[in-house]
C-alpha positions as CSV (number, residue, x, y, z in Angstrom):
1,X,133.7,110.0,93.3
2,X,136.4,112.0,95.1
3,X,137.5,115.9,94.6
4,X,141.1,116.4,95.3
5,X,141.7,120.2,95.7
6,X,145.2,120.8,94.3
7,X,146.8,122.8,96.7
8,X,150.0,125.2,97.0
9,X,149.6,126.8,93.3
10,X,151.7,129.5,92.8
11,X,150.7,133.4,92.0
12,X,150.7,133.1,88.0
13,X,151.6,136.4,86.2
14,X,151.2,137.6,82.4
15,X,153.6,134.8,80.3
16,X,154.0,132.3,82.7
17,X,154.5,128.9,81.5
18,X,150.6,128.1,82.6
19,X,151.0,124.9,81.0
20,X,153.7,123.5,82.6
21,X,153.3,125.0,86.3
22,X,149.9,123.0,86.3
23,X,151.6,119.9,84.5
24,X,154.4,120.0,87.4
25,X,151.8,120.9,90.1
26,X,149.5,117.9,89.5
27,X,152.1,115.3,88.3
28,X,152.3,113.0,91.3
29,X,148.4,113.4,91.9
30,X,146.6,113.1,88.1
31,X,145.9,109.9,86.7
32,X,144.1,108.5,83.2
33,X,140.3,109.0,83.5
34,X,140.9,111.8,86.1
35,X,139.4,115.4,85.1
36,X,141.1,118.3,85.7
37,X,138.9,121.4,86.3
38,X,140.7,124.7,86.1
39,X,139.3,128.2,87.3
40,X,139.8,130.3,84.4
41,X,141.5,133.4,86.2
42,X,144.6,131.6,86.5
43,X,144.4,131.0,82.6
44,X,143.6,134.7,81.9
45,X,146.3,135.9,84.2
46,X,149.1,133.9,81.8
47,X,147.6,134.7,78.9
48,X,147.7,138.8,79.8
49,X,143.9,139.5,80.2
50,X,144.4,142.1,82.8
51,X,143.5,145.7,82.3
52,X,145.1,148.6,83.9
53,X,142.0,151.0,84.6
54,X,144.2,153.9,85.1
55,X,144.6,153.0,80.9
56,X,140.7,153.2,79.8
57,X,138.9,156.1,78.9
58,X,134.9,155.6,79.7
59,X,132.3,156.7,77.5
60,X,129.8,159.1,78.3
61,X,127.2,156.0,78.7
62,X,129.9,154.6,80.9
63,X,129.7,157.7,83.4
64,X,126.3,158.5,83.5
65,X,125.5,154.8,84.5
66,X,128.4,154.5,86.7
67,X,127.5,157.6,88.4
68,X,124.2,157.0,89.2
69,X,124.9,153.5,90.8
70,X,128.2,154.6,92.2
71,X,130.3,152.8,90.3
72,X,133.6,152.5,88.5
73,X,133.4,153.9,84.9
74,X,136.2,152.8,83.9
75,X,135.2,149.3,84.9
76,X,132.0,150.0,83.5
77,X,133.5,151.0,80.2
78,X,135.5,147.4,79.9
79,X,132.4,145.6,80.4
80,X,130.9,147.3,77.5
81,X,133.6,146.5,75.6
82,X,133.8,143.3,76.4
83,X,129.8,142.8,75.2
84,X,128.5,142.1,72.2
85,X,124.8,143.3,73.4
86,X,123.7,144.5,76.6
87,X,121.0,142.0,77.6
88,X,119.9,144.2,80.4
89,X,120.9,147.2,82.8
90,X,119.8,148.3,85.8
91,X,120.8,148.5,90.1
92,X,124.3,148.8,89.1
93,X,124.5,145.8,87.3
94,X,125.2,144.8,83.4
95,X,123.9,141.4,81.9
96,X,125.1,140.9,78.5
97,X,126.5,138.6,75.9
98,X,129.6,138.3,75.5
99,X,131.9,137.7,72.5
100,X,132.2,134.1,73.1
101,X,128.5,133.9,73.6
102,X,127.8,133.6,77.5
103,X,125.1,135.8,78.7
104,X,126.3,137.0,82.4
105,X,127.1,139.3,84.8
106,X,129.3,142.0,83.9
107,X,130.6,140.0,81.0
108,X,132.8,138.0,83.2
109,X,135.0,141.1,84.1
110,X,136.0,140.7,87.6
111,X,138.5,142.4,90.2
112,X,138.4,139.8,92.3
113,X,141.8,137.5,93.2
114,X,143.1,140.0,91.2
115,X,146.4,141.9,92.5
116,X,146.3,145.8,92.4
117,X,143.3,148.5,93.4
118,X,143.5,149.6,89.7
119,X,143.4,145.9,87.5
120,X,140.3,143.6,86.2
121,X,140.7,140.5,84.6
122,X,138.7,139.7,81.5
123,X,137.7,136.0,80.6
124,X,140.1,134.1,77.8
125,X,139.7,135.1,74.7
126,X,138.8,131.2,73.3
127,X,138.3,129.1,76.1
128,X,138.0,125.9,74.6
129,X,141.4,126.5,73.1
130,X,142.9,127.3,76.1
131,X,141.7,123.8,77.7
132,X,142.8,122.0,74.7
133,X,146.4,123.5,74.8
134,X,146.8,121.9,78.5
135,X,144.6,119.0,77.6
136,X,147.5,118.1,75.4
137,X,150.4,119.6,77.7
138,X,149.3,117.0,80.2
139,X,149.8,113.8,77.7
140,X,152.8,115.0,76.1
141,X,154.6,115.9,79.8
142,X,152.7,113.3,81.5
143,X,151.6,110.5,79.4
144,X,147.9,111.0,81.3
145,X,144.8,111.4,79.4
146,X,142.4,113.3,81.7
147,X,139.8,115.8,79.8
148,X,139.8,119.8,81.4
149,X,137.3,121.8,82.4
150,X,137.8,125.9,82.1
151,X,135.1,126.8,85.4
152,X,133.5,130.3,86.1
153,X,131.0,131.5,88.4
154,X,128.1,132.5,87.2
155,X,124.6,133.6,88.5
156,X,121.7,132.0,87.2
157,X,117.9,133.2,86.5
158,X,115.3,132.0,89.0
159,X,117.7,131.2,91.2
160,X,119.7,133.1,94.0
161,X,124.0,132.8,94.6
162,X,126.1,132.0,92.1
163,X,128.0,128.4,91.4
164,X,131.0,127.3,88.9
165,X,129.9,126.4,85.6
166,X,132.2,125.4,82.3
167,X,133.4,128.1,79.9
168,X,135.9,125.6,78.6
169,X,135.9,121.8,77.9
170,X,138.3,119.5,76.2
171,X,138.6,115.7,76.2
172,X,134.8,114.7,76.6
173,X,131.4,115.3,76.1
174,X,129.7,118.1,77.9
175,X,126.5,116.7,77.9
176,X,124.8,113.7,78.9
177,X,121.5,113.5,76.9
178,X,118.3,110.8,78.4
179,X,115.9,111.8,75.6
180,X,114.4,108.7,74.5
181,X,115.2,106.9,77.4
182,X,112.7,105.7,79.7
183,X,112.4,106.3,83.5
184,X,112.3,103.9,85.8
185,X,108.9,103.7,85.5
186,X,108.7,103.5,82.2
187,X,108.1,107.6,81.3
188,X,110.4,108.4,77.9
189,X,112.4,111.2,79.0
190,X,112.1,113.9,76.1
191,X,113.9,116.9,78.0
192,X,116.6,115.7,79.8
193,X,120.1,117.1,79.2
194,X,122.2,117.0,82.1
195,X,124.8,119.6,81.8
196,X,127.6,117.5,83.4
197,X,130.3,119.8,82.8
198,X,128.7,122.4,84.1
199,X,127.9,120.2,87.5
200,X,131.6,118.8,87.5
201,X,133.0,122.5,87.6
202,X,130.4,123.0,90.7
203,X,131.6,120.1,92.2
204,X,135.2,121.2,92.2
205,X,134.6,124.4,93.4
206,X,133.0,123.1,96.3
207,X,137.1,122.1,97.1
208,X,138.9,125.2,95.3
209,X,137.1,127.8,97.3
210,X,136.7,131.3,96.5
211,X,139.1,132.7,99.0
212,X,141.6,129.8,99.8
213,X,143.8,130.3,96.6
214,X,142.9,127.0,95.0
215,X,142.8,127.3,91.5
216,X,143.0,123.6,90.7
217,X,140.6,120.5,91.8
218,X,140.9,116.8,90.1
219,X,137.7,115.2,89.9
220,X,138.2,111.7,90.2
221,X,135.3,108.4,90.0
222,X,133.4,110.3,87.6
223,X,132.4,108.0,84.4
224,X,132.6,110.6,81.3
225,X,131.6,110.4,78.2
226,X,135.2,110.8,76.0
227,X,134.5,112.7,73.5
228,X,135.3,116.3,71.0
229,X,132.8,118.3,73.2
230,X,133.4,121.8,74.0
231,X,132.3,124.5,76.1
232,X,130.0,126.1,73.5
233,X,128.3,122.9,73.0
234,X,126.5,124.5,76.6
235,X,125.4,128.0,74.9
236,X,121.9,127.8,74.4
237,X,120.9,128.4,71.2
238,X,119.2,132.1,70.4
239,X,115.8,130.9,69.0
240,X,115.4,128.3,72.2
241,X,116.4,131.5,74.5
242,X,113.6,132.6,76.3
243,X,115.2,136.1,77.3
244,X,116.4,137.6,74.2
């Protein structure tokens, strides 16, 4: 299996033609079979989900928990906003669920790779959707059927650092599920679902870096399941989630 780090991507801004920088940017390196895995700032950046901070007002709940970890309010503010529960508060930090569903950090908003002292980025608003529009961008400009994969970073409980995992996927399957399949040795498997999207994305990042500017990796070897899979086929469900 090879990673191919797609390098040279230019700045995107609000209303660039995302779709057909990355379909010129990858045209002489993505074939059929190949998967594309995209961070998903670059999406959010074309699609205008950027806020100005000097634009929010933060609520008193915003300030008093700001202030007492010394942080933004205004930031802090957003990431309420962009919740639909707060999971959990505390050291400065804010788990909750967003409105598509993921439980993380800060509900994905971020400052980082972002231009301007002032400006956060949020996640899309439909990631799924987004990957599907270029999904199809890439067949229509380049005759090449390769599935997408929106990445993120995200932390994970019992574990410490964070790693890429997929907010969006179109063009195959997600998951790759062993129950009732035997082990080697016989064992049925009754547990194991392999979140493969979720390792692909990791796998690419491992090539797009976090401070190089690579936004873009092709994942290329891998045998995927083609299929109508998308990234909220990864959610867990809420009465198999052990911290609600």
């Amino acid at each position: 299996m090879q990673l191919v780090p797609v390098e040279g991507f230019p700045e995107i801004r609000p209303g660039d033609d995302l779709d057909a920088l990355i379909s010129a940017a990858v045209e002489d390196t993505l074939r059929s079979r190949d998967i594309l895995v995209v961070t998903h700032k670059i999406m959010s950046k074309a699609e205008g989900r950027l806020v100005d901070l000097n634009t929010v007002e933060p609520s008193a709940l915003a300030k008093g928990y700001a202030a007492r970890w010394g942080k933004d309010p205004r930031q802090i503010e957003v990431v309420f906003r962009e919740s639909r529960r707060v999971v959990r508060m505390d050291r400065g930090v804010v788990i909750s669920e967003t409105h598509h569903g993921f439980v993380c950090a800060n509900a994905g908003v971020d400052a980082s790779n972002v231009p301007g002292e002032d400006t956060v980025c949020l996640l899309p608003v439909d990631p799924d959707r987004s990957a599907a529009r270029l999904r199809e961008a890439l067949a229509q400009k380049l005759g090449v059927e390769a599935p997408v994969v929106v990445s993120d970073s995200f932390g994970r409980a019992w574990r410490f650092g964070i790693t890429d995992i997929a907010i969006g996927v179109a063009g195959m399957g997600p998951l790759a599920d062993y129950r009732g399949q035997n082990d080697p040795h016989g064992y049925p498997m009754e547990a194991s679902v392999l979140a493969v999207a979720d390792e692909l994305a990791a796998a690419a990042e491992l090539v797009m870096g976090k401070t190089d500017g690579v936004p873009l990796a092709i994942v290329r070897g891998y045998a995927y399941e083609k299929g109508a899979g998308t990234g909220k086929d990864l959610l867990m469900p809420p009465e198999r989630d052990m911290f609600r």
